[in-house]
Every structure is written in C-alpha cells, then in structure tokens.
C-alpha positions as CSV (number, residue, x, y, z in Angstrom):
1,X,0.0,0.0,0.0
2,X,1.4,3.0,-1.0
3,X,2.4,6.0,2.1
4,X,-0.3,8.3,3.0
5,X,2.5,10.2,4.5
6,X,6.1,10.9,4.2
7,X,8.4,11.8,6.7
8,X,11.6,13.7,5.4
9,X,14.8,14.2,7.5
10,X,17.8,15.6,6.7
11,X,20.8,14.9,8.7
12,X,24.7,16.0,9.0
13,X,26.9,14.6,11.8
14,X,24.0,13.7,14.1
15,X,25.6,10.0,15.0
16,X,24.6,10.9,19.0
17,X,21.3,12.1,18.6
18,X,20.2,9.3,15.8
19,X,19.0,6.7,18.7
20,X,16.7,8.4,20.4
21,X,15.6,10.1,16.8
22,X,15.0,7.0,15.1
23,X,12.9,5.6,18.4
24,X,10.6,8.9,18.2
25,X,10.3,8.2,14.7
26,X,9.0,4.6,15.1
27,X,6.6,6.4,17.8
28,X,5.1,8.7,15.5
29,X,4.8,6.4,12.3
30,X,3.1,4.0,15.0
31,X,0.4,7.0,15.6
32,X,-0.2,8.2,12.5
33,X,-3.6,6.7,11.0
34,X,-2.4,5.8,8.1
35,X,0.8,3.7,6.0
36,X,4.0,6.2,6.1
37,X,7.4,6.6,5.0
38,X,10.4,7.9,6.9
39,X,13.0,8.9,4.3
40,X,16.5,10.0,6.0
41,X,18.8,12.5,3.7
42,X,22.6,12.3,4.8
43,X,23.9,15.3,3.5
44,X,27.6,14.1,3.2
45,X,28.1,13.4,7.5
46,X,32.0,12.5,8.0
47,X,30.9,10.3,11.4
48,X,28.8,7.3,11.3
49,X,25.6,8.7,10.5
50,X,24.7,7.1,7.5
51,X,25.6,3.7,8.3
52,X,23.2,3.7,11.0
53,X,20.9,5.3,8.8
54,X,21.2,2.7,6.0
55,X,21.3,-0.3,8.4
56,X,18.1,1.2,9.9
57,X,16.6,1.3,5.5
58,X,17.6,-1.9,5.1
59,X,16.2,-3.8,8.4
60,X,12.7,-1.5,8.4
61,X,10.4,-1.6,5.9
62,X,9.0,2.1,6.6
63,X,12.6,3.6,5.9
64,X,14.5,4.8,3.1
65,X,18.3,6.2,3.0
66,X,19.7,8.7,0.4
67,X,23.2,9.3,0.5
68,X,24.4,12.8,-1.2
69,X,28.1,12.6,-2.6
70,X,28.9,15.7,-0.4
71,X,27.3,18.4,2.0
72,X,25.5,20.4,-0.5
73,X,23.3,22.2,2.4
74,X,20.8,21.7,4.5
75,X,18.0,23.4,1.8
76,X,19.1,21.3,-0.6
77,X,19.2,18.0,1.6
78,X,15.5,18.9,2.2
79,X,14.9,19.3,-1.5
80,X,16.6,15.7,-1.8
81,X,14.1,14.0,0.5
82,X,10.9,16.2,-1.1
83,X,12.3,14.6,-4.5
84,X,11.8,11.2,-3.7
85,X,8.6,11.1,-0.9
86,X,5.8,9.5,-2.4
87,X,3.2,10.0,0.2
88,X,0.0,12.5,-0.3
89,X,1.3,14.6,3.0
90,X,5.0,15.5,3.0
91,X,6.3,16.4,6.4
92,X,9.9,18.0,6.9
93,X,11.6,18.1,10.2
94,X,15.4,18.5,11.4
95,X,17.0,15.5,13.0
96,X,18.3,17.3,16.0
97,X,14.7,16.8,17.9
98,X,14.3,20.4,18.0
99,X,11.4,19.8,15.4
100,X,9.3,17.5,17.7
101,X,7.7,15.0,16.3
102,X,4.7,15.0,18.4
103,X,3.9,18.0,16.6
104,X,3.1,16.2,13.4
105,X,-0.1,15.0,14.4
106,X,-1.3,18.8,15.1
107,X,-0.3,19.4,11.6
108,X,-2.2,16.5,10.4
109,X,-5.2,17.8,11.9
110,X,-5.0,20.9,9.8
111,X,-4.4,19.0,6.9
112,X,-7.7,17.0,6.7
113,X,-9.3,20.2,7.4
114,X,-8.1,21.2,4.1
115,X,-4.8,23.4,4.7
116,X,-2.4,22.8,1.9
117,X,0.5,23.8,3.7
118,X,1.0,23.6,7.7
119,X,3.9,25.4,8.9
120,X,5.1,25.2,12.9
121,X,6.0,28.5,14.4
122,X,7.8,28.7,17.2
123,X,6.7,30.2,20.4
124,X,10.0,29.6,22.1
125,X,13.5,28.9,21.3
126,X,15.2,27.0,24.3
127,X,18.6,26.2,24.5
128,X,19.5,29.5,22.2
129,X,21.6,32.3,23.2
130,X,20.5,35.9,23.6
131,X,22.5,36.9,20.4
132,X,20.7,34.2,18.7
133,X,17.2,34.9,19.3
134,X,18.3,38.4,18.6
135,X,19.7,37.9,15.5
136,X,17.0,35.6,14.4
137,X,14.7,38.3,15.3
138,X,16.2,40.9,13.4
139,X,16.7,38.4,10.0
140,X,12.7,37.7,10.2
141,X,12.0,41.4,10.8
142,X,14.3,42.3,7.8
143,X,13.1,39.8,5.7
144,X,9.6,40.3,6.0
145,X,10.1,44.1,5.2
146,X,11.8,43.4,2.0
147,X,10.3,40.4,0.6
148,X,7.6,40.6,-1.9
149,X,5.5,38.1,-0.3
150,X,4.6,37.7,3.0
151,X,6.9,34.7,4.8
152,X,6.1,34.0,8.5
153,X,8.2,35.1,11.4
154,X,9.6,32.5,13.6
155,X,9.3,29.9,10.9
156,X,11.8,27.4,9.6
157,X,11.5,24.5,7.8
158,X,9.1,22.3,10.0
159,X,6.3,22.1,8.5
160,X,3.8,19.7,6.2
161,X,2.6,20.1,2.6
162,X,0.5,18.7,0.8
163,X,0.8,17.1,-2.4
164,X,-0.5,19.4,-5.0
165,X,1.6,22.0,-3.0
166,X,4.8,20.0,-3.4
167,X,4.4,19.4,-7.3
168,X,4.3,22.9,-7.6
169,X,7.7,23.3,-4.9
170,X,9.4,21.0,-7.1
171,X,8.6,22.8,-10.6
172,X,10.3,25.8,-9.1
173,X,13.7,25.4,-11.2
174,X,16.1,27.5,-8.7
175,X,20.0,26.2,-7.7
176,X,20.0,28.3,-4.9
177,X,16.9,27.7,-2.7
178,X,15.5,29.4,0.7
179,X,12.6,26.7,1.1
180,X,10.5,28.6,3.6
181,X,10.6,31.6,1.4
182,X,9.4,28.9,-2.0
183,X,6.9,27.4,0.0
184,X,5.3,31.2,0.9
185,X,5.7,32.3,-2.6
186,X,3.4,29.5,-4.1
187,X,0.6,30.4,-1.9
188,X,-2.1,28.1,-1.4
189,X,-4.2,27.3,2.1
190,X,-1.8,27.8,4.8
191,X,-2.6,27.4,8.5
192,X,-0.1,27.6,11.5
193,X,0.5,25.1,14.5
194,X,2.6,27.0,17.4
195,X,4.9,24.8,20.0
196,X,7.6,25.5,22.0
197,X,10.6,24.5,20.5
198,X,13.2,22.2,22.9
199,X,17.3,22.8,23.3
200,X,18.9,20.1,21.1
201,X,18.5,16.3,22.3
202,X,22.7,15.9,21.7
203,X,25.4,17.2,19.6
204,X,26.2,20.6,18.2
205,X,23.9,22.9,16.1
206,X,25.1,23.1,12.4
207,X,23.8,26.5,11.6
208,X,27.1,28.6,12.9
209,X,26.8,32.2,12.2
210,X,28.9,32.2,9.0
211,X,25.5,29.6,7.6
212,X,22.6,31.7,9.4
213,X,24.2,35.3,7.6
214,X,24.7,33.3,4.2
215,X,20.7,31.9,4.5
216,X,19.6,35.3,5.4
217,X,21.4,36.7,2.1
218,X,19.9,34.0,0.0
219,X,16.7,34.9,1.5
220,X,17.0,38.7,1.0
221,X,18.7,38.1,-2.7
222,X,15.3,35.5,-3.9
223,X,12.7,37.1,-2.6
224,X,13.2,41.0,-3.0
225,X,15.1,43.5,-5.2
226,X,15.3,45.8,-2.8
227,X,19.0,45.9,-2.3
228,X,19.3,46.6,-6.4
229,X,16.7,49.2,-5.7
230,X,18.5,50.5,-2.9
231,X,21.6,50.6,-4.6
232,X,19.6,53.0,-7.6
233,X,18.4,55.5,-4.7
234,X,21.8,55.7,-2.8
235,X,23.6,57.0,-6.1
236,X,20.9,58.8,-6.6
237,X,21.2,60.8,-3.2
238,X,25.2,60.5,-4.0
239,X,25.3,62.4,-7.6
240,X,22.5,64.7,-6.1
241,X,24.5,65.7,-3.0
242,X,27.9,66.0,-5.5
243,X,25.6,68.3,-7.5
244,X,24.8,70.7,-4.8
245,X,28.2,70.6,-3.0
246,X,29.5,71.8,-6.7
247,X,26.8,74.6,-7.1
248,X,27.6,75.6,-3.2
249,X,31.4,75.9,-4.3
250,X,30.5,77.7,-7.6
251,X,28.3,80.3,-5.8
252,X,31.1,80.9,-3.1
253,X,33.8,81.8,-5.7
254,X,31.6,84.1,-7.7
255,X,31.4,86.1,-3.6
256,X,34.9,85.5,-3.8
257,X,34.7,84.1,-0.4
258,X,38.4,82.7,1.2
259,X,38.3,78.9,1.0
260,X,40.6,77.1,3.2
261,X,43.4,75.3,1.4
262,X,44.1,71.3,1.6
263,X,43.6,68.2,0.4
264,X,41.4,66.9,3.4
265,X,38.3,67.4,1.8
266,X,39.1,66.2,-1.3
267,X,40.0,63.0,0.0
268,X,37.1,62.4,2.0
269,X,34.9,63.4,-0.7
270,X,37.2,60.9,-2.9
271,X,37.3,58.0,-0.7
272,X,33.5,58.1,0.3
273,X,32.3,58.4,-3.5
274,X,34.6,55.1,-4.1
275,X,33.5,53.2,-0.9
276,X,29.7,54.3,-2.4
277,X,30.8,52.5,-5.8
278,X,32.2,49.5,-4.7
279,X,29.3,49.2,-2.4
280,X,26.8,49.4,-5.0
281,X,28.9,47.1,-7.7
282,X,28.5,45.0,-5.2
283,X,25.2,44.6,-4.6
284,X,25.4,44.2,-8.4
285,X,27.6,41.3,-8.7
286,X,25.6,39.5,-5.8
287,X,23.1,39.5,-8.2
288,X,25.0,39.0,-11.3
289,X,26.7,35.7,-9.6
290,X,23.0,34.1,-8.8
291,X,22.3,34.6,-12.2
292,X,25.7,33.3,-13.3
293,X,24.9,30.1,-10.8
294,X,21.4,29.5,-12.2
295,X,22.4,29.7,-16.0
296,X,25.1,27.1,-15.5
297,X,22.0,24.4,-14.7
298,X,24.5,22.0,-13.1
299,X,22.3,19.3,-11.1
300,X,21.2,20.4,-7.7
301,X,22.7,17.3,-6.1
302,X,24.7,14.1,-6.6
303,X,23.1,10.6,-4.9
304,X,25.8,8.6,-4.0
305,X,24.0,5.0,-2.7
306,X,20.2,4.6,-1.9
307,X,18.8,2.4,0.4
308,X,14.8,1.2,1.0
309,X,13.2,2.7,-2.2
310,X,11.4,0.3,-4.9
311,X,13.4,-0.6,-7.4
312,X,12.4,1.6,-10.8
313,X,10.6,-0.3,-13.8
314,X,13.6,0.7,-15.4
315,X,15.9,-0.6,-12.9
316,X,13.7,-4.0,-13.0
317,X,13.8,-4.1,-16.9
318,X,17.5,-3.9,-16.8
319,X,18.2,-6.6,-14.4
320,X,15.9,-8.9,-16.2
321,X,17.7,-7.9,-19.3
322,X,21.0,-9.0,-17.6
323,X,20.1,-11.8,-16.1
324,X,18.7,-13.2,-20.1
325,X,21.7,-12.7,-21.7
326,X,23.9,-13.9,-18.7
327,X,21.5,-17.3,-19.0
C-alpha cells in the first residue's frame, strides 16, 4: 500500500542524537492513522551517521536512505528527500529533535481540514543564546520588510505540505533555494500550529553564524530587489549631493569668499564616492553571480548510494535484461 504520508529528514553529523531520533520516529509512524514513509537524507556526514541510517533502511520496511556525494546544504538535503517522498502529505523536520515530532499530528489535523501547507512556528527557542534569538529576530523582521511576499516570522522548515503543493515546490527550477521563502511564494491554504521549541537532544547545532548570515542573504537576494533598488536610490542621493556641493562651491567663488586650502576634503569626498561605488557594484555582482549560478543548470545534487526505495521499472527491466543474456 502506498504512504499516506512521508516523513523527510535531513541529517549532518548527528551520529549521537540518531537513537533516540530513530525511536521517536517509530513512535510517530506507530500513531499516525495511516501507512507512512520515513526517508533519511545524509547530506555528506564524516561520522557514522549514514551507516546507521542505512542499516536502519535496510532492516525496516517504513525507511529509506539517500546518500548525497557531499554536504550540498541543508535546503538542498530537504529538496533531496521532497524529490523522492511518495506520500500525499510530506512532512519536513530536522534530526536534531528540535522539530518535535509529536507535533506532526497537530499538523495533520490541519491538513484533513483542508490546509495545503502547515507550517510550525515557534513560540519559544530554548537552548539558544540571547545573540541568537536576537539575530533571528532581526533576520525575520528584515526579511519580511523586504520580501515581496509575506513569509512567516519565527518559521523554519518544519512544516507539512501537501501534495499538490509539493508538485508545484518542485517545478520551481532554482539552484540556490531558501525553502521557507518557495513554500510562501506558491501560496495556497496555509494554517499555522505553534509549539515551544526544545534545546537540542545531543550534539552541536550546524547552523554557525557564517551559515545563518549566508541563508539570510539567499533569503533577501530571492525574494526582493530591494537591495538593487536601494543601490539605484543611494547613487541617486550621491550624484544629487555632488551636484549641490559643486553649485555651493560655484556660488562661493563668484562672492569670492576665502576657502581654506588642503587636500582633506578632497580625499574624503574621494574616498566616500569610491567606498559608495564599490558598495553598490556589489550589490550588483551579488546578483549577477545568482544569475551566473542558475544559467550554469549544473544538477542540484549528486546521490551517492540509496537504500529502501522500490526498485524503478527501469531498474527492474535492466536486471531482467541481464540476467537473459547472462543465461
């Protein structure tokens, strides 16, 4: 019987939290009314992740194992799992247990009330610094000022969607994807379940800063133009403010007025017109690079070994083939 609902998990160097993962996993499958999946992304892990995960494919029906040929990202990882889940309700969570998974079956509930897309927002963030919370604060706040569609504060990637909602996540061609922000921009029902999200079960967090600034730029960069717009305006105000500084020196020699002599103000002027430029060819080339990046249309990820899928009637055809001639 095919899944009525797959569970996709994307992992990276979570070898001491897997255990007690995989045990809440077999929990929820357990309570969900209807056949599911559990399909476990290893997004390149250097510990032993993925041989637990693959010996857990292999010995349990319900699982499947995808094994990436390096750490391509988190965003993509989920994209990986999304790929290959053939249930009629997709649910993504992290495997660090900060993504309960009690919390599915609220999100289930919305669904059969026909919510196409069930998003978790969190309430609470234990377990997170000050400069965390406030930095995540600020990135929402930022984000939700410049994007061009509204995506929800407090918000990650937790969340269920439907299948007609998926097909269309999937069609969406991008390299460089900010899920939470594709997921807002198709639109469809959405509805919100709020819990209090728990300090991680074990291990380290794999969001350091250098990740969380470069997800907030590919957020910013997808969603809005408003630093390219930005960019137009502050030139704008530059070549205006040039203008009337050259007018104001014009008028003052015509009164003859006694200017003080020196190169200070010329090299202020000087250095904060070329600090402007570069600023603003750089917003430019952020731009100019994503495009670059899309254009090239390299595969958004290599699958090293799979374990726990159906074999393909392509793969099946093949064997047979094989196995003829070999006889």
């Amino acid at each position: 019987m095919p899944p009525v609902y797959s569970l996709v998990v994307p992992v990276y160097n979570e070898e001491a939290v897997l255990p007690l993962l995989l045990r809440r996993l077999d929990a929820l499958i357990e309570a969900l009314d209807g056949p599911a999946e559990a399909i476990l992304v290893d997004d390149g892990s250097s510990d032993s992740s993925p041989i637990v995960l693959e010996a857990k494919a292999r010995s349990d029906a319900r699982y499947r194992f995808v094994r990436l040929s390096r750490n391509f990202g988190h965003q993509v990882a989920i994209t990986t799992g999304m790929a290959r889940a053939s249930g009629r309700a997709v649910i993504v969570m992290d495997a660090d247990l900060q993504d309960p998974p009690e919390v599915v079956l609220d999100m289930v509930a919305k669904w059969k009330q026909g919510v196409q897309v069930v998003y978790a927002e969190r309430l609470t963030r234990e377990g997170e610094s000050r400069f965390k919370r406030f930095t995540a604060d600020v990135f929402y706040r930022l984000l939700g000022g410049l994007s061009e569609v509204e995506i929800p504060r407090n918000v990650g990637d937790f969340r269920l969607v439907d299948r007609q909602a998926l097909d269309a996540f999937l069609a969406m061609p991008e390299r460089d994807r900010f899920v939470r922000g594709m997921f807002a921009w198709i639109g469809f029902r959405q509805a919100v379940v709020k819990f209090h999200r728990p300090a991680r079960a074990a291990g380290k967090t794999k969001y350091p800063l250098a990740k969380m600034l470069r997800l907030a730029a590919s957020g910013v960069v997808s969603f809005s133009d408003a630093p390219l717009r930005l960019a137009l305006w502050t030139g704008l105000a530059i070549s205006s403010l040039a203008i009337v500084y050259g007018l104001w020196v014009i008028a003052m020699w015509a009164m003859n007025a006694d200017f003080a002599r020196g190169w200070s103000s010329i090299v202020v002027l000087v250095t904060f017109l070329g600090g402007a430029n570069m600023l603003m060819t750089g917003v430019l080339g952020v731009y100019v690079g994503r495009i670059y990046s899309e254009v090239k249309r390299r595969p958004l990820y290599v699958v090293e070994r799979e374990a726990g899928f159906a074999p393909s009637a392509a793969e099946t055809t093949g064997r047979d083939e094989a196995a003829a001639r070999r006889a």
